[in-house]
C-alpha positions as CSV (number, residue, x, y, z in Angstrom):
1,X,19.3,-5.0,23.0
2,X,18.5,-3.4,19.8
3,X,18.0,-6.8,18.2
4,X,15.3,-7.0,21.2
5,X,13.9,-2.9,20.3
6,X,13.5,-3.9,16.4
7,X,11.7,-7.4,17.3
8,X,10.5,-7.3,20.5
9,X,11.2,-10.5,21.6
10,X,14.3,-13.0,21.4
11,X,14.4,-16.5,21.0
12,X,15.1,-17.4,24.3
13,X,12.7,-15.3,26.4
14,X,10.0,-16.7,28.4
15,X,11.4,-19.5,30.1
16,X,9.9,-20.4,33.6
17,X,11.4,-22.6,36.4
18,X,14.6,-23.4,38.4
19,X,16.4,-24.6,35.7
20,X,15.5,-21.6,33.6
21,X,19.0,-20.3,33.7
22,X,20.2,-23.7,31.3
23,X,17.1,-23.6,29.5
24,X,18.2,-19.9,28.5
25,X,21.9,-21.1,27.9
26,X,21.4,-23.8,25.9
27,X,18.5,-22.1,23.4
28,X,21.3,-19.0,23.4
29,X,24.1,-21.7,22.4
30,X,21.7,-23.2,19.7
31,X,20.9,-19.6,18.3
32,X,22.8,-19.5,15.0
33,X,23.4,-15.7,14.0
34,X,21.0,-16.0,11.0
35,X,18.6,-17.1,12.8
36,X,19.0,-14.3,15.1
37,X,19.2,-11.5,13.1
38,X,16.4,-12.9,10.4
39,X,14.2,-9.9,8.5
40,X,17.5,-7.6,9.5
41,X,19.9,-6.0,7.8
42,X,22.8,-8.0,6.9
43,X,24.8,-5.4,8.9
44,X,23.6,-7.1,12.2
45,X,24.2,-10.8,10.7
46,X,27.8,-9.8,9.7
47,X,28.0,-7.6,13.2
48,X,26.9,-10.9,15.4
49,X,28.7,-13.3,13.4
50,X,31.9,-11.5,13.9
51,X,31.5,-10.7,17.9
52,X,30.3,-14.3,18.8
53,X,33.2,-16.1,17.0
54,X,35.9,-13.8,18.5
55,X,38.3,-15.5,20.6
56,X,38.4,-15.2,24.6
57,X,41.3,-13.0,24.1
58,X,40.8,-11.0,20.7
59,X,40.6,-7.3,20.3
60,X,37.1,-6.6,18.8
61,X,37.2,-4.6,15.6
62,X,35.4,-1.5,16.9
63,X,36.1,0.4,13.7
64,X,34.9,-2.1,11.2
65,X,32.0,-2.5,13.3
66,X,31.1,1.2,13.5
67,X,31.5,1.2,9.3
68,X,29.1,-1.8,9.0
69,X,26.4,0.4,10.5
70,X,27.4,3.8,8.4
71,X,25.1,2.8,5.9
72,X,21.7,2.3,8.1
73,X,22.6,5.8,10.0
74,X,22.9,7.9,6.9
75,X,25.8,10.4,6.1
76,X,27.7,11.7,9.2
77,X,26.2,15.4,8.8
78,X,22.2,13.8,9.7
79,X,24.4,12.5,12.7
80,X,25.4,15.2,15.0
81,X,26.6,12.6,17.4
82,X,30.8,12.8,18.1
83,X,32.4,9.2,17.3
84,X,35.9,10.0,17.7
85,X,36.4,8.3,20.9
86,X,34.5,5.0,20.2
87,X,37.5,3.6,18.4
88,X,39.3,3.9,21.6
89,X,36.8,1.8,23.7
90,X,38.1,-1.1,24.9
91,X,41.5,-0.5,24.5
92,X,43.9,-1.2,27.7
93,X,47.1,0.2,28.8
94,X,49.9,-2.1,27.9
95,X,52.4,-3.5,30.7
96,X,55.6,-5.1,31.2
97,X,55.5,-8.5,30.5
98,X,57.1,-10.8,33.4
99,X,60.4,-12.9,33.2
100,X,57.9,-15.8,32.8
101,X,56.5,-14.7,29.6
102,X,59.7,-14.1,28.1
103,X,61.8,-16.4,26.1
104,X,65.2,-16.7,26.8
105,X,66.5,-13.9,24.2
106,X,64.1,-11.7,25.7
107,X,61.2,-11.9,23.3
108,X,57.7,-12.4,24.2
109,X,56.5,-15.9,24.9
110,X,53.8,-16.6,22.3
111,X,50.3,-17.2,24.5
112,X,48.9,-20.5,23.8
113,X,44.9,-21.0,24.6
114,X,44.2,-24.3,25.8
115,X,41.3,-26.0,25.6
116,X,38.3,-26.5,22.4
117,X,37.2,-23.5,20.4
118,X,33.4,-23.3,21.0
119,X,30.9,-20.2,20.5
120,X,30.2,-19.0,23.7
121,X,27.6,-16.5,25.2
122,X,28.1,-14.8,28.3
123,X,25.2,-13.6,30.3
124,X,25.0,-11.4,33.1
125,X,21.7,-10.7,34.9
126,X,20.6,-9.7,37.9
127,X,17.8,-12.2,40.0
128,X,14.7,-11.0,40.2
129,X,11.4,-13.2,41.1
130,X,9.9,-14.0,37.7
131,X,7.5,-11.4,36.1
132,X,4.1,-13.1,34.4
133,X,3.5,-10.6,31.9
134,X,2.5,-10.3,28.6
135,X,3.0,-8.1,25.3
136,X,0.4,-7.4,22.7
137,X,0.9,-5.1,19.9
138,X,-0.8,-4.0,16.4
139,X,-3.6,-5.5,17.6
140,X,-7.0,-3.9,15.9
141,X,-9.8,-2.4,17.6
142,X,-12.0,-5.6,17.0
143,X,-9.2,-7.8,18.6
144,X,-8.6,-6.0,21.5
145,X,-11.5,-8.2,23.9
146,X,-10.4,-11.4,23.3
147,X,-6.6,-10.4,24.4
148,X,-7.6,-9.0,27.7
149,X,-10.2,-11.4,28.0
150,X,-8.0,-14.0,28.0
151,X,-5.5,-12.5,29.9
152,X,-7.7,-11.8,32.5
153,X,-8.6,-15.7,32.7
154,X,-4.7,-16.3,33.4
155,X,-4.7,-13.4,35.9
156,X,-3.2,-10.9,34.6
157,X,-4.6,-7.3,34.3
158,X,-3.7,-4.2,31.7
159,X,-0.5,-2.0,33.1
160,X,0.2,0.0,30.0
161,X,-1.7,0.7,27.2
162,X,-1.1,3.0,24.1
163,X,-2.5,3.4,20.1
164,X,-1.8,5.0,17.1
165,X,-4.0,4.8,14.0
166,X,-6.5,2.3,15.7
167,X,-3.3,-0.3,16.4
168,X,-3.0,-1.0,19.9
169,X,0.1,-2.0,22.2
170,X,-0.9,-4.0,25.4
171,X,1.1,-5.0,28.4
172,X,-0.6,-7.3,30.7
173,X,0.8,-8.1,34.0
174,X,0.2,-10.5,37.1
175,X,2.1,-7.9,39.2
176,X,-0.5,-4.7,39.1
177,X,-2.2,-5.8,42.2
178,X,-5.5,-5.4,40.4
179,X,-8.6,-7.6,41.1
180,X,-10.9,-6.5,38.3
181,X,-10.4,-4.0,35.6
182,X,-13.1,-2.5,33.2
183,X,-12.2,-0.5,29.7
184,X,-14.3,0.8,26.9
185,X,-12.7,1.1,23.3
186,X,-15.2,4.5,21.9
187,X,-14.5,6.6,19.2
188,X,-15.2,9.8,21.4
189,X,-11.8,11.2,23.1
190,X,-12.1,10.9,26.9
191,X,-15.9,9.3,27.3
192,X,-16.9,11.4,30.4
193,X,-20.3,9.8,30.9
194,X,-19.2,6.3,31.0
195,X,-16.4,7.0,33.1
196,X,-18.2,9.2,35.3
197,X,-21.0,6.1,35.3
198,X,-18.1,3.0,35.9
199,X,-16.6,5.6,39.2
200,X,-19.8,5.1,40.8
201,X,-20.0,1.7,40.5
């Protein structure tokens, strides 16, 4: 998810289709971690490296995860945020084991995991009918035509829209239930007139 907030897109979105469950998989599987976290800080690299090649059964390292982070957050005091209790995530309440994991002497049968060592990604989503939408963003003044202009041509209309210093961030989306959509790009806050003009029409 943050790897997703910093770059705004993964390497396997976008997929379309019946089979785009695989499709998703199989890019996910060929995904190295470098790849992943490329233009990052080696924090993430080192932080996606370790979690994809633990084993089915391993403990993460939550505490040597937290510390490869400590130096992106800044000093504890500019983080007013209580971490105490994060070590203890994850950890379960031990039990007795059964006569069937116990050697003869009464020691604990070592576990033994069958099967090839591979790097595995599990994904859990909920169905949902496909979304066509798309995501613009720093896109200049002058640009700003041809992107809804062309989405428009694939049907899809502007749902959000927001700027800062002349930089624009577009989502377009097939889902608004529009049929036609005007805008105006003006240098005047709030053009009255022309939206006074376009309500009449």
């Amino acid at each position: 998810t943050l790897l997703f907030l910093l770059k705004g897109r993964l390497p396997w979105q976008g997929y379309q289709g019946d089979n785009k469950g695989y499709l998703v998989c199989k890019k996910k599987m060929a995904t190295s971690a470098e790849m992943l976290c490329r233009y990052t800080p080696p924090a993430f690299r080192q932080f996606t490296e370790s979690v994809v090649n633990l084993k089915f059964d391993e403990e993460p390292k939550y505490e040597a995860y937290m510390r490869l982070f400590e130096p992106l957050c800044g000093p504890p005091v500019n983080r007013p945020i209580l971490t105490e209790g994060a070590a203890k995530v994850g950890q379960k309440r031990p039990r007795e084991p059964s006569e069937a994991e116990l050697l003869d002497d009464g020691a604990p049968r070592k576990k033994v995991r069958l099967g090839l060592p591979a790097t595995q990604w599990i994904t859990v989503y909920n169905a949902h009918r496909p979304m066509k939408q798309r995501y613009h963003y720093n896109v200049a003044n002058s640009r700003v035509e041809q992107h809804v202009e062309k989405g428009n041509d694939d049907g899809l209309y502007i749902s959000s829209v927001a700027c800062c210093q002349e930089l624009w961030a577009l989502i377009m989306d097939a889902g608004t239930g529009f049929t036609a959509q005007v805008y105006n790009l003006t240098q005047q806050f709030l053009p009255k007139e022309w939206i006074m003009e376009k309500w009449e029409e």
